[in-house]
Backbone bond lengths (Angstrom), bond angles and torsions (degrees), N, CA, C in turn:
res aa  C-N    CA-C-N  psi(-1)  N-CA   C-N-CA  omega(-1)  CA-C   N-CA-C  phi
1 X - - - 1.462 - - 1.521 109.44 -
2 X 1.276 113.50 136.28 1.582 121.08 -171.09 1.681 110.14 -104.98
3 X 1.128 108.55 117.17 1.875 105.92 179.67 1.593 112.70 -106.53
4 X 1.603 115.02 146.78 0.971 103.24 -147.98 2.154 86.66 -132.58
5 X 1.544 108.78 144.93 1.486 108.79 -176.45 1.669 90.25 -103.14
6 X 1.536 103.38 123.22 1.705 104.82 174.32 1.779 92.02 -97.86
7 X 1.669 93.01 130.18 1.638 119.36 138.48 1.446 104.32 -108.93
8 X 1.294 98.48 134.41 1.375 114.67 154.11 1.426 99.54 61.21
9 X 1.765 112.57 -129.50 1.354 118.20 161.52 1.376 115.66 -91.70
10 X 1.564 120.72 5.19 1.143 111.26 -171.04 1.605 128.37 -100.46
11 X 1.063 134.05 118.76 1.949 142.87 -170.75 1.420 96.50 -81.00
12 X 1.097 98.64 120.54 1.853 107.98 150.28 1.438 119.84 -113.05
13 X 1.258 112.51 136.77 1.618 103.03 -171.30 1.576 109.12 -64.50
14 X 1.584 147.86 168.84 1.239 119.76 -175.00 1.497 96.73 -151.42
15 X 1.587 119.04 86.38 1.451 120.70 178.54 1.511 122.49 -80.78
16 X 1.680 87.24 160.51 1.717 84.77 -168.75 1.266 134.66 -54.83
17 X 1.254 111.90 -2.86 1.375 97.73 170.38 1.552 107.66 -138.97
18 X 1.213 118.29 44.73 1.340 123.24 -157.41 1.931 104.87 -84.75
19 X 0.882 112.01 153.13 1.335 127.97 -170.13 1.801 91.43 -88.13
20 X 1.566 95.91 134.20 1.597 87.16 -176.65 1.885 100.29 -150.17
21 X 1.522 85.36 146.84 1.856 112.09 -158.69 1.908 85.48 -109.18
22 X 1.374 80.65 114.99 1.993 91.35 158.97 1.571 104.01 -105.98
23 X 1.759 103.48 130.26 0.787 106.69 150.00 1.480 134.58 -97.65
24 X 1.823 135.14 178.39 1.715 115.06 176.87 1.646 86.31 -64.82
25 X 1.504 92.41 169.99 1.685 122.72 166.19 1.492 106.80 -50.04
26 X 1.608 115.39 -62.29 1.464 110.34 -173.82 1.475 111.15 -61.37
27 X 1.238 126.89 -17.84 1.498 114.65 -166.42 1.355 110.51 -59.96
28 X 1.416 131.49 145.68 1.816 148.41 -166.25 1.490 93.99 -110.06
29 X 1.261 111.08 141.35 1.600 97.30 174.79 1.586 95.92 -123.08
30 X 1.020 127.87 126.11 1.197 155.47 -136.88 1.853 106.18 -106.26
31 X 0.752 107.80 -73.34 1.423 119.56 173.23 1.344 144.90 -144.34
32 X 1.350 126.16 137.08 1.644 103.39 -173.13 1.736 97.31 -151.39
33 X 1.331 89.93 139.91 1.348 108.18 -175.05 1.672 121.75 -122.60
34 X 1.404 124.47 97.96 1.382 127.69 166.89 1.168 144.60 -114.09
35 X 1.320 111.70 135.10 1.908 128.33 -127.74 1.825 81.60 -127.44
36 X 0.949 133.64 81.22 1.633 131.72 136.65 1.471 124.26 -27.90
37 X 1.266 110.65 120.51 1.694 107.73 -172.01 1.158 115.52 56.88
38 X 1.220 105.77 57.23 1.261 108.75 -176.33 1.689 113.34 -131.92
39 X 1.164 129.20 160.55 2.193 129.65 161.58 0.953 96.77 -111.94
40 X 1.797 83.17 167.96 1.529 106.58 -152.16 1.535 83.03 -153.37
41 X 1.019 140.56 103.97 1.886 150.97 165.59 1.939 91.51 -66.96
42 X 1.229 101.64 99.99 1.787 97.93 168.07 1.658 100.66 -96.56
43 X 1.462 108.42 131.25 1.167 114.16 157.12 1.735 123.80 -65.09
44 X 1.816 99.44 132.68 1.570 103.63 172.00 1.028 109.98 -121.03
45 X 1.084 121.08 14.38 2.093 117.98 170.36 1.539 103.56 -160.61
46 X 1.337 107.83 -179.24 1.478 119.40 179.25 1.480 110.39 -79.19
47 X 1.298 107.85 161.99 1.482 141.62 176.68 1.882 103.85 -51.74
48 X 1.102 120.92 92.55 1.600 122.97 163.82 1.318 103.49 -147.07
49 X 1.394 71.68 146.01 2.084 91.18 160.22 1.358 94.28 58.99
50 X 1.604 121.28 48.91 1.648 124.84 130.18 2.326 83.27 90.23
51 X 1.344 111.28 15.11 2.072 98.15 -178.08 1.675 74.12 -175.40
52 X 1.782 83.42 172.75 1.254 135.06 -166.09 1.123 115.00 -104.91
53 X 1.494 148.12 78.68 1.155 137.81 178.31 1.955 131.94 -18.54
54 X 1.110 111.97 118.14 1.620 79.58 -161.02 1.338 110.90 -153.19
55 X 1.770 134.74 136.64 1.083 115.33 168.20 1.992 103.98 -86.67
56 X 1.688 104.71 164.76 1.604 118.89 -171.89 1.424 88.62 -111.53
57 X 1.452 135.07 118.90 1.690 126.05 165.62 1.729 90.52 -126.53
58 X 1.717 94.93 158.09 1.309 108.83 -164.49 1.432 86.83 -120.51
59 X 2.077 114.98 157.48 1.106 135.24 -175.75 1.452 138.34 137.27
60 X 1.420 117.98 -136.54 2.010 97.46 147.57 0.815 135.31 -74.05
61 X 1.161 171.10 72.98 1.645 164.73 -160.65 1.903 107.10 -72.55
62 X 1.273 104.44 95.20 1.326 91.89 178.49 1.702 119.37 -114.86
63 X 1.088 137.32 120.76 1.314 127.81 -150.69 1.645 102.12 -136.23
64 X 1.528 97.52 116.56 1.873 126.53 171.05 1.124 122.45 -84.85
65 X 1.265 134.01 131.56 1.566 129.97 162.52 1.888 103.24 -115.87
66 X 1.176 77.35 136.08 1.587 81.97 173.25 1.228 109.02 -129.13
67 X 1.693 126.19 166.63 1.815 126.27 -157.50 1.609 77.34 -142.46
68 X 1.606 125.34 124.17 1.623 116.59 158.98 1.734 84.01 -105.23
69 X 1.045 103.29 134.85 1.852 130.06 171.70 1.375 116.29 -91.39
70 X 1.891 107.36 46.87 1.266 117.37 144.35 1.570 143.07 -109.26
71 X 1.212 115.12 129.36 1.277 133.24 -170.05 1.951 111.96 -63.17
72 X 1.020 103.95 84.73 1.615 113.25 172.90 1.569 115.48 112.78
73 X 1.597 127.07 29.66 1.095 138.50 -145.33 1.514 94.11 -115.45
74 X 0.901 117.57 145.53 2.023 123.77 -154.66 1.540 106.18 -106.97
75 X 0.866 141.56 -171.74 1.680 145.22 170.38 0.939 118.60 -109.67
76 X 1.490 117.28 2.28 1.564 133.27 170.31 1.720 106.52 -82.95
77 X 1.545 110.73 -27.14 1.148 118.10 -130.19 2.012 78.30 -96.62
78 X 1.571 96.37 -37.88 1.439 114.67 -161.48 1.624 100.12 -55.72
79 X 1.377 91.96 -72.13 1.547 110.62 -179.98 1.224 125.66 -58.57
80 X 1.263 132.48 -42.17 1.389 134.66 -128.42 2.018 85.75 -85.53
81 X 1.122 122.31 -42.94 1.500 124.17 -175.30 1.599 116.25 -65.80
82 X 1.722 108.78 -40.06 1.659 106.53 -177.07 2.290 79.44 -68.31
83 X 1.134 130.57 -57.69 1.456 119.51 -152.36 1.463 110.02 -56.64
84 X 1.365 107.04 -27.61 1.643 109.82 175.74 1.809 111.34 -81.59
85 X 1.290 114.14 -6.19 1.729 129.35 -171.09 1.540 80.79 -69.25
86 X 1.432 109.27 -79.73 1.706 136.89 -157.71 1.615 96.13 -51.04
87 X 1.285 116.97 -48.65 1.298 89.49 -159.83 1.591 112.80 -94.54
88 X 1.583 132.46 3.40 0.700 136.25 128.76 1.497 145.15 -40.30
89 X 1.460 105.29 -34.93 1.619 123.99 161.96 1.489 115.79 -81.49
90 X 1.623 113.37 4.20 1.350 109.21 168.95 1.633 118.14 116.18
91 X 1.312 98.69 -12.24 1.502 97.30 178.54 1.020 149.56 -79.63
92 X 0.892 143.97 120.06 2.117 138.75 -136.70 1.543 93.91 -98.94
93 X 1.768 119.21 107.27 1.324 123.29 158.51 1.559 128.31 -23.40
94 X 1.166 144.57 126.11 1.183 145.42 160.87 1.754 133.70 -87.29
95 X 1.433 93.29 -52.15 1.398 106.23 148.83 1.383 112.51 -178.20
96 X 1.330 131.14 178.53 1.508 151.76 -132.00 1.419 126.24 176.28
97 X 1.058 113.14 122.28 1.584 102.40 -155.30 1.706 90.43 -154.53
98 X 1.586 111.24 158.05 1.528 126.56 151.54 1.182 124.38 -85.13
99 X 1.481 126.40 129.50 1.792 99.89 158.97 1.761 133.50 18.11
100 X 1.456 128.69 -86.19 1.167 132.12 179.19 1.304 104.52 -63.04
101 X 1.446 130.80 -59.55 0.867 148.16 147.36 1.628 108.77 24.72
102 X 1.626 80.52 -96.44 1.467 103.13 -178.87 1.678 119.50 -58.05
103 X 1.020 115.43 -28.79 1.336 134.79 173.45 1.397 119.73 125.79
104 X 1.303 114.91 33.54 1.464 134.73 167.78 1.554 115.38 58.24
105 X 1.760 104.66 -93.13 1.519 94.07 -175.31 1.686 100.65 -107.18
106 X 1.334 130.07 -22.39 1.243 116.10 157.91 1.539 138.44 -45.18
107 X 1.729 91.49 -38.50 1.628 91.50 168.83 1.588 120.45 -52.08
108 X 1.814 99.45 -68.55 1.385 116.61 -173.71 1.821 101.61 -47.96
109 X 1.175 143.22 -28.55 1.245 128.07 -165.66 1.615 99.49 -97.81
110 X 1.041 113.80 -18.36 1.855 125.08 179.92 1.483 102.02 -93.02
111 X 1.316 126.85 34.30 1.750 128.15 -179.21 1.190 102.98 -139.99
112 X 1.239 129.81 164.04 0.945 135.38 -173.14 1.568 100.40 -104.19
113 X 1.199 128.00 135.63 1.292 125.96 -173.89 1.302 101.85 -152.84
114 X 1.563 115.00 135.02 1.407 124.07 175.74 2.116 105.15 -69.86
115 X 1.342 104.94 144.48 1.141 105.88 174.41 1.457 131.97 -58.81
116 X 1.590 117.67 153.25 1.220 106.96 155.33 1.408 143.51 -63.31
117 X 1.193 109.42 175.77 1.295 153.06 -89.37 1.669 118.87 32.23
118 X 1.470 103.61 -68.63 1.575 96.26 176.97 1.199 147.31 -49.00
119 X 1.658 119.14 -14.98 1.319 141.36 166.75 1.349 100.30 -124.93
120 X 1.613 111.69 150.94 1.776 113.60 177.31 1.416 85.85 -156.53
121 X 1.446 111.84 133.36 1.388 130.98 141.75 1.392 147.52 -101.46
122 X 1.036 120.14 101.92 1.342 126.14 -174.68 1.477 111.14 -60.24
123 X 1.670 121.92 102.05 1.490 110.14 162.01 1.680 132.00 -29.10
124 X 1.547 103.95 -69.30 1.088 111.82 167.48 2.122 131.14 -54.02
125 X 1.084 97.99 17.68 1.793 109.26 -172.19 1.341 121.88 172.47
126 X 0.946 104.49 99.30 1.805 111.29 -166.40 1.985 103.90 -153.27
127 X 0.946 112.68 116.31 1.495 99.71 166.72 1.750 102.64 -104.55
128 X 1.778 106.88 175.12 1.757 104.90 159.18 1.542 85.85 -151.40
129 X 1.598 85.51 -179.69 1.644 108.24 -175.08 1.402 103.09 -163.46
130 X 1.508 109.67 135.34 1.148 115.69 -168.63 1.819 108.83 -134.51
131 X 1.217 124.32 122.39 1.458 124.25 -153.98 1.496 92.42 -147.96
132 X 1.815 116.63 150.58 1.271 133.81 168.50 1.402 118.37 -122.60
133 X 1.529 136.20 157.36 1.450 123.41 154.24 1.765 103.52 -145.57
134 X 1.148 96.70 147.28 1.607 104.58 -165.72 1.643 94.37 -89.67
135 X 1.386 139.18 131.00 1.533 151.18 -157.61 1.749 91.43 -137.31
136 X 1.206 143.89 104.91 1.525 149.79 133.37 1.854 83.78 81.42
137 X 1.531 134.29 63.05 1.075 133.77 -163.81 1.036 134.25 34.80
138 X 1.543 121.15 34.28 1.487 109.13 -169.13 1.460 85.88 -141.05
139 X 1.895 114.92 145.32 1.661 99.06 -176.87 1.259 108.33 -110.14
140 X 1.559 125.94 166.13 0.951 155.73 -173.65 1.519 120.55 -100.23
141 X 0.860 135.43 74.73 1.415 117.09 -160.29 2.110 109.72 -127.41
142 X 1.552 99.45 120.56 1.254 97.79 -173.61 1.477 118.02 -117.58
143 X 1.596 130.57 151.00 1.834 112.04 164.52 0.797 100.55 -139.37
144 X 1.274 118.55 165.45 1.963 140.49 -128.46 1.633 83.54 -139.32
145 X 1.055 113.77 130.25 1.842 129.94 161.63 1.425 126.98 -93.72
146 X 1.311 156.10 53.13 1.295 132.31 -152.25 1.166 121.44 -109.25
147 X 1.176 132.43 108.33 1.911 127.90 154.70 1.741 106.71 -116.29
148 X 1.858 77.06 175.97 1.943 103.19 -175.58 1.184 111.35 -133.31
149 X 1.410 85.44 123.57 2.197 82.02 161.16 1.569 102.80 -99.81
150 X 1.122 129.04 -178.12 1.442 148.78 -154.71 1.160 90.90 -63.68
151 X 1.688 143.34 -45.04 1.001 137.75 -156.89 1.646 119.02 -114.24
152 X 1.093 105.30 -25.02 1.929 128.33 175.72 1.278 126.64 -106.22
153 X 1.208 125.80 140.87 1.230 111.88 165.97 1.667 108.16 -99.88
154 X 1.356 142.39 173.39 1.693 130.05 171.10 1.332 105.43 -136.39
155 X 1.500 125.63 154.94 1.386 105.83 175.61 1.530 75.87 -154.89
156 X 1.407 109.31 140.13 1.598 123.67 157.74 1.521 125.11 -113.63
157 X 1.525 117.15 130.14 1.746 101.37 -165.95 1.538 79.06 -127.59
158 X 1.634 105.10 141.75 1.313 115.82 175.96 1.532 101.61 -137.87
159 X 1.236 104.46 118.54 1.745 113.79 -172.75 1.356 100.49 -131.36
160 X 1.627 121.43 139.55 1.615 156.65 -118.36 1.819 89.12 -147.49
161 X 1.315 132.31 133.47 1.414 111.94 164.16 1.800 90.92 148.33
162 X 1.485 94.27 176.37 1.447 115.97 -166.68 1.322 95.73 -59.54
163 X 1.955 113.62 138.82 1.618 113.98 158.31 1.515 124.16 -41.75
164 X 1.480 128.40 102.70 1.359 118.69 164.23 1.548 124.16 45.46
165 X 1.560 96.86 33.23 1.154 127.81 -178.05 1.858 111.22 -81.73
166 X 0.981 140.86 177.93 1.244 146.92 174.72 1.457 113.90 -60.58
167 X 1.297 101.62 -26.67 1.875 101.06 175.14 1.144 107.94 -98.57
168 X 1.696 136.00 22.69 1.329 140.03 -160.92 1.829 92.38 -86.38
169 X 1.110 102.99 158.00 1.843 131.77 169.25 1.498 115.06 -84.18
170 X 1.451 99.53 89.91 1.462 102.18 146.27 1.102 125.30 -73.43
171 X 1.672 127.12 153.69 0.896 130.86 177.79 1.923 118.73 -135.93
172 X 1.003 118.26 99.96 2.002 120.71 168.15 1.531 96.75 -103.50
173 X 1.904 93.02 -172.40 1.377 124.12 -167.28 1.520 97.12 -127.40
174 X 1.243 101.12 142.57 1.628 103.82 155.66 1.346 114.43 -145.82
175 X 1.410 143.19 -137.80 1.337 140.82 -152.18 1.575 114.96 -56.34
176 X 1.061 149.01 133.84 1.382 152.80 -163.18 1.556 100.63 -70.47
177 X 1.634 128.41 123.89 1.312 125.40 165.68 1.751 105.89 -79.29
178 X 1.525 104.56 154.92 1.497 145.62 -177.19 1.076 124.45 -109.18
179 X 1.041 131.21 132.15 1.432 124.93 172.96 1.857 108.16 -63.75
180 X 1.191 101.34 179.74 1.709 113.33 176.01 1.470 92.03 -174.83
181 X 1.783 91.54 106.27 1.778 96.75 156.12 1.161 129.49 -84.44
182 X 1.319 98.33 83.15 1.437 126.39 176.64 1.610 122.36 -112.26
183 X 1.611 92.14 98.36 1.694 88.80 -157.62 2.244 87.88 -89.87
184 X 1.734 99.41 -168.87 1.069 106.95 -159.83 1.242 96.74 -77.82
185 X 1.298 117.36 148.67 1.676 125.65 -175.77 1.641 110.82 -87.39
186 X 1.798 121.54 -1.83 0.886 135.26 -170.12 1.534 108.47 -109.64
187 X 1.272 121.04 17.85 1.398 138.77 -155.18 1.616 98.91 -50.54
188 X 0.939 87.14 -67.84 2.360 91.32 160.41 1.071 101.12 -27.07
189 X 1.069 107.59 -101.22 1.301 132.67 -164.58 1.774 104.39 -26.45
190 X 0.969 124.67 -53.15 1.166 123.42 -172.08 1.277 103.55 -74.97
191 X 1.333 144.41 -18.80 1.241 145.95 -169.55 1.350 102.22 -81.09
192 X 1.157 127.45 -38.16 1.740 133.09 -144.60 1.146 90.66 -112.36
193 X 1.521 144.01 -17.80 1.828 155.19 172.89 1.744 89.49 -73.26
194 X 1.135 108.47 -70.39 1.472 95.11 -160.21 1.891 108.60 -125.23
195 X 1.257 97.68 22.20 1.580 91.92 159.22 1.750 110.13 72.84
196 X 1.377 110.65 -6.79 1.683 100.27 -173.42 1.607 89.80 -148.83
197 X 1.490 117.27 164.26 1.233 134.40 119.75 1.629 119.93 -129.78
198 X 1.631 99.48 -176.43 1.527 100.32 170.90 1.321 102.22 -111.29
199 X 1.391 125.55 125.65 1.205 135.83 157.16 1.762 125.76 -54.78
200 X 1.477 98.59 55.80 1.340 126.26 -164.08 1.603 109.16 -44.68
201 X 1.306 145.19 -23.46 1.500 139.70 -154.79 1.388 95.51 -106.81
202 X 1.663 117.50 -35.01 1.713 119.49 -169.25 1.832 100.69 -31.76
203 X 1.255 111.26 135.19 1.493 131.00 154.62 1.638 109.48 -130.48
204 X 1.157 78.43 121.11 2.115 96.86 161.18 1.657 117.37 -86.76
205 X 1.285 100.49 164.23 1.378 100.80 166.04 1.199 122.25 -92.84
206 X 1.564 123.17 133.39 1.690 126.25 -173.71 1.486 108.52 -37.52
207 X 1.257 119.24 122.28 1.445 140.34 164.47 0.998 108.11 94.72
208 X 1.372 126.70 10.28 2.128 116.69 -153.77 1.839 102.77 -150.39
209 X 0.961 96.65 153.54 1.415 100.90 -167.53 1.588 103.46 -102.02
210 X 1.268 103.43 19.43 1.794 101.42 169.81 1.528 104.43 -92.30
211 X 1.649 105.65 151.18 1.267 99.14 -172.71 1.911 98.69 -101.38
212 X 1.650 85.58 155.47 1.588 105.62 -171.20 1.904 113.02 -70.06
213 X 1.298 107.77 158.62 1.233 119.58 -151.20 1.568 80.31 -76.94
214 X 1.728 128.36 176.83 0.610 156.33 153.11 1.877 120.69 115.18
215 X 1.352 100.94 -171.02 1.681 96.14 -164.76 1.499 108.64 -92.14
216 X 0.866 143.76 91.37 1.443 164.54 162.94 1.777 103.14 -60.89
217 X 1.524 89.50 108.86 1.965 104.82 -177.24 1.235 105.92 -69.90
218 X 1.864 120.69 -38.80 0.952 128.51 -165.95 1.769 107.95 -61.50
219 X 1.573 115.46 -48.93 1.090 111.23 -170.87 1.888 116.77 -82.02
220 X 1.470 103.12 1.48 1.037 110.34 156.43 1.972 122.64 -77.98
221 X 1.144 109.24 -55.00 1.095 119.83 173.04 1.393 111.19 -34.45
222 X 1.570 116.02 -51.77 1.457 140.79 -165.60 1.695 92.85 -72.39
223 X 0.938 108.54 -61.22 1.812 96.68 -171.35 1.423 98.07 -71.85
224 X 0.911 142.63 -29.18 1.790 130.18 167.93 1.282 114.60 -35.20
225 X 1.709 105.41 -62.07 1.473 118.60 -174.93 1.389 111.65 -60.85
226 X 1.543 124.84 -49.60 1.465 106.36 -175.86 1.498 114.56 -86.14
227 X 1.246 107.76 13.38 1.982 111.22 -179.76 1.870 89.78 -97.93
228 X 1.396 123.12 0.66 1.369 118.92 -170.21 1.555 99.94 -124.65
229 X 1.184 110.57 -1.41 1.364 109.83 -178.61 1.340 97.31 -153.07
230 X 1.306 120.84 97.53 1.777 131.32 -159.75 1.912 103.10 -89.17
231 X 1.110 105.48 -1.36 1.845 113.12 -155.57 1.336 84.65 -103.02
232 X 1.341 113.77 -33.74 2.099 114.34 -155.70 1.307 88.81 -86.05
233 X 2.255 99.16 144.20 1.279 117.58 166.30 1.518 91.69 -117.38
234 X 1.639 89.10 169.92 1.552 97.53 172.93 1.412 103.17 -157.18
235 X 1.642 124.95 162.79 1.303 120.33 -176.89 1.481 95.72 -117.97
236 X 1.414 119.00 130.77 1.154 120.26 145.08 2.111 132.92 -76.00
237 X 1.097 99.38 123.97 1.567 105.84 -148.16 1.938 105.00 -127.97
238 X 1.361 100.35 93.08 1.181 112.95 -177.90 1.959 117.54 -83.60
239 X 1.472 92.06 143.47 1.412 101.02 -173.24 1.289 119.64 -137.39
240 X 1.414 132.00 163.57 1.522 139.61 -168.46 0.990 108.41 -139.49
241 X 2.041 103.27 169.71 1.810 103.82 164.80 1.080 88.67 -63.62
242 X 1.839 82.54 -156.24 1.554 118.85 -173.72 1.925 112.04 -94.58
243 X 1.533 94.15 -6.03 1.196 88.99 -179.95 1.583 126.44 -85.13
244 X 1.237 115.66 131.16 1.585 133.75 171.76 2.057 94.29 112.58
245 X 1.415 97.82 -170.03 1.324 116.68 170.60 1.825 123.67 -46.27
246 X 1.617 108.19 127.63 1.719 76.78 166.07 1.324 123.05 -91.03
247 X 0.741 124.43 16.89 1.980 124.01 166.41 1.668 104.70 -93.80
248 X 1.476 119.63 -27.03 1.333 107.91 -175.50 1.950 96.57 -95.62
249 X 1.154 115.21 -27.54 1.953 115.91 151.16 1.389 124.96 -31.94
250 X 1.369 98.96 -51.34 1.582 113.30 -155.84 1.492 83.61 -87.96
251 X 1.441 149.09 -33.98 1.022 127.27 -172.52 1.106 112.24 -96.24
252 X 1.615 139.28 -31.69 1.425 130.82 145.72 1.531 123.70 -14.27
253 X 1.649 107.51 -61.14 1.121 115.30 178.37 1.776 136.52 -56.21
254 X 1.596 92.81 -43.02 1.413 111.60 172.47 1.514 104.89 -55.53
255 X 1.655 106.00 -69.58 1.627 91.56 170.20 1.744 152.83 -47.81
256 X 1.278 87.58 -13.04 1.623 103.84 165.94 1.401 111.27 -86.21
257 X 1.138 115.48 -12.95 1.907 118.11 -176.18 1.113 80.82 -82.35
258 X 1.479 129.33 -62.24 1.364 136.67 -133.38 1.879 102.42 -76.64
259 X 1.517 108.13 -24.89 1.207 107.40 172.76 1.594 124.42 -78.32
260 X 1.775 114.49 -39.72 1.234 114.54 172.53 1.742 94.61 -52.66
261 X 1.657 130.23 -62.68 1.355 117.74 176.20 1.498 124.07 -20.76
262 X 0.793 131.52 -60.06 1.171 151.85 -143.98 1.931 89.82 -89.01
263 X 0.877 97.66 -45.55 2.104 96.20 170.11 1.223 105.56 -73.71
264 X 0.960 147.48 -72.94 1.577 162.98 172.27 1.720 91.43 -12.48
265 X 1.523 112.71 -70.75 1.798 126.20 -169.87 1.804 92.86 -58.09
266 X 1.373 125.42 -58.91 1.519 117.98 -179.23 1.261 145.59 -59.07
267 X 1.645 98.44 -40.28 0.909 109.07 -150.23 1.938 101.75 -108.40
268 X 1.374 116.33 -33.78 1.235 140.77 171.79 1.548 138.08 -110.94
269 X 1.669 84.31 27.41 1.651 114.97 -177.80 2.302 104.36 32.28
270 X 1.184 104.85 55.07 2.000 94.12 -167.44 2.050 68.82 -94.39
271 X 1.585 103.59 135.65 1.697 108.88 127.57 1.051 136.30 -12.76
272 X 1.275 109.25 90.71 2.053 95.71 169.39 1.122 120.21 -50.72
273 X 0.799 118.33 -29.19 1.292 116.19 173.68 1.574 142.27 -71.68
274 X 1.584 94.93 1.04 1.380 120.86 168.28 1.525 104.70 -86.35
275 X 1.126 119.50 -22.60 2.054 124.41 -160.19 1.547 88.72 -114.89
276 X 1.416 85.05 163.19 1.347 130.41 153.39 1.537 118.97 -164.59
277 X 1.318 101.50 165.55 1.972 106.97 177.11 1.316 93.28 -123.25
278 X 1.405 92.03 151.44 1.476 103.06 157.48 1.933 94.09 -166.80
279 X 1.922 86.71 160.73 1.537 90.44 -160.08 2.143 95.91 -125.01
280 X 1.454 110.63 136.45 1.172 137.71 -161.18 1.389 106.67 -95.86
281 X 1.474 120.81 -30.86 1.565 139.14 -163.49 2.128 91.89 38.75
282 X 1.194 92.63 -143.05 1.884 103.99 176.71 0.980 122.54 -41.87
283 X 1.279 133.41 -36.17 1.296 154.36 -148.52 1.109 115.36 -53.51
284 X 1.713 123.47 -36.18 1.685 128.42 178.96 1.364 108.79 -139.15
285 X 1.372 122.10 88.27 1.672 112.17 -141.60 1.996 66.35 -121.11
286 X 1.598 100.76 151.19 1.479 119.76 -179.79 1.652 98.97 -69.79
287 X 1.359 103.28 -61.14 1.180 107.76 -163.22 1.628 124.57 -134.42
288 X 1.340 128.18 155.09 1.589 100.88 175.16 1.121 159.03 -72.55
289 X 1.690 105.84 164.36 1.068 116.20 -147.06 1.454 119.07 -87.33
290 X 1.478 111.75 4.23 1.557 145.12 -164.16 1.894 103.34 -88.97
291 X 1.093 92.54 -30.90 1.697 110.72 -178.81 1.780 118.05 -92.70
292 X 1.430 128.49 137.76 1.500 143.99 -178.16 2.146 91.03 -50.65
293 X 1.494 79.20 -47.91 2.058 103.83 -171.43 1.502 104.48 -46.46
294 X 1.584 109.48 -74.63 1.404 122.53 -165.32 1.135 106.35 -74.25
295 X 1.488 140.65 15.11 1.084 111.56 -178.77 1.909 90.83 -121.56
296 X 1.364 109.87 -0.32 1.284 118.06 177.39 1.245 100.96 -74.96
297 X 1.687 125.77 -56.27 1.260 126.21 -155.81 1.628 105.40 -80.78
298 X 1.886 95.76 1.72 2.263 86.35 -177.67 1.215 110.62 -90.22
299 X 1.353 109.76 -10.57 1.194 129.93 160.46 1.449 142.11 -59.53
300 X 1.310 120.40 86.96 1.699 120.66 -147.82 1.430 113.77 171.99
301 X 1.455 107.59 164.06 1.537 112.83 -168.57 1.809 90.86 -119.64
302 X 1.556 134.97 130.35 0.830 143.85 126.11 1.381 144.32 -65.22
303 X 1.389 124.50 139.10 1.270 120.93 161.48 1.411 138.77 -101.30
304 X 1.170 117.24 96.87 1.461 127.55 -172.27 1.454 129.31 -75.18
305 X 1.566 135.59 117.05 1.471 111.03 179.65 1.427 127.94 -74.78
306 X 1.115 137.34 144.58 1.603 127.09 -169.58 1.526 101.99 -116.67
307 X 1.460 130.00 9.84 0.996 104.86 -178.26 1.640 119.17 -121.85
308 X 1.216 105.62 163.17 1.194 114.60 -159.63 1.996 136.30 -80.16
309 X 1.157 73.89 -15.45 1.532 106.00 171.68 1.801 126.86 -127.03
């Protein structure tokens, strides 16, 4: 007799001893695609020397995307619970990586990734994880995808292994995930590695390039760093979709730099003379502009360092 866990409209077969992935309650599962007799190249290291380090296993290949529809929810937040699921059920890590890490945009374009809408990757924020477990000699081996745009979190799991076999992937829901604005505690640190972040929490007010009331960690973080480093400049550098004019973009944008500026000098006593704004409109958009998603996340104020020493 075969028992079956209902989401939604969707049946998964659910064997006795099947290895099983909870997702939160709110999570949407987006898409899934399964290829019988089929490979699956799992990445085990980062992007060098022109490839992807990788084992090739042959079998089912069945591959999920899921969308959680929270607003400020991290890739730590996405991942970090399915990676603690797996390796609790036995599965021996392979590898794990951040964004740069992993090899930033070479990785993500050297992976196999289900298309958008249903899957989205954020260049700038993406973790993976890649784990195996050997079931009656035969292995199992699955990796977890996760990024966020401002409003979603995404996670893609693509698992390699016997048809609906005893080592097969169940999948339920349990407690609904939350955001936590909890930005990186390395906020320095990350600034002075690669010269930028995105001032990910900023909200404006609808239609206006003033920025919205509330406590912004990021621009706390930011006046920490240059009240600790009195020599460092940085530009704040605002950006847009693709939608409207780019001269009336580029000046939208500038003025939204110019407004986080303008908090930073009031509100967190920083030197003007440490800032400047300047505005990019379309011009360096993360991601696309073809998507509800990418044109959310092109949307944003960065902080850039300008100085030279």
């Amino acid at each position: 007799m075969k028992y079956f866990l209902i989401i939604g409209a969707i049946l998964f077969p659910l064997a006795a001893n099947a290895a099983r992935l909870e997702f939160p309650s709110n999570a949407l599962l987006s898409a899934e695609v399964v290829s019988p007799n089929s490979s699956y190249a799992i990445p085990i290291g980062a992007f060098e020397n022109g490839a992807i380090p990788s084992k090739v296993s042959e079998g089912e290949v069945t591959q999920q995307a899921w969308r959680y529809p929270v607003a400020g929810i991290t890739s730590l937040q996405v991942i970090g619970p399915l990676r603690d699921q797996l390796i609790a059920d036995g599965f021996a890590p392979l590898f794990e990586c951040e964004t740069q890490t992993c090899g930033g945009f070479d990785f993500r374009f050297n992976t196999d990734v289900l298309p958008a809408p249903d899957m989205f990757v954020n260049l700038g924020d993406f973790r993976f994880f890649s784990a195996e477990k050997s079931v009656d000699g035969t292995f199992e081996r699955i990796s977890v995808l996760a990024s966020v745009s401002s409003t979603n979190g995404f996670v893609q799991v693509t698992r390699v292994g016997t048809p609906n076999g005893a080592n097969a992937i169940a999948t339920s829901t349990k407690n609904p995930i939350r955001a936590t604005r909890n930005f990186n505690s390395d906020f320095g640190k990350e600034l002075d590695e690669f010269g930028r972040v995105v001032l990910s929490d900023l909200t404006f007010e609808t239609g206006s390039s003033s920025l919205g009331k509330g406590d912004f960690t990021s621009l706390t973080q930011l006046a920490d760093y240059l009240s600790a480093n009195p020599d460092r400049t940085v530009a704040l550098v605002g950006h847009t979709d693709s939608e409207g004019s780019l001269s009336g973009n580029i000046s939208l944008s500038k003025r939204r730099a110019s407004s986080v500026l303008e908090r930073l000098i009031t509100e967190f006593n920083v030197p003007r003379r440490q800032l400047e704004a300047e505005g990019m409109g379309y011009l360096s958009p993360l991601a696309t502009n073809l998507t509800s998603e990418g044109r959310e996340l092109n949307r944003r104020v960065e902080v850039i360092v300008t100085s030279t020493k």
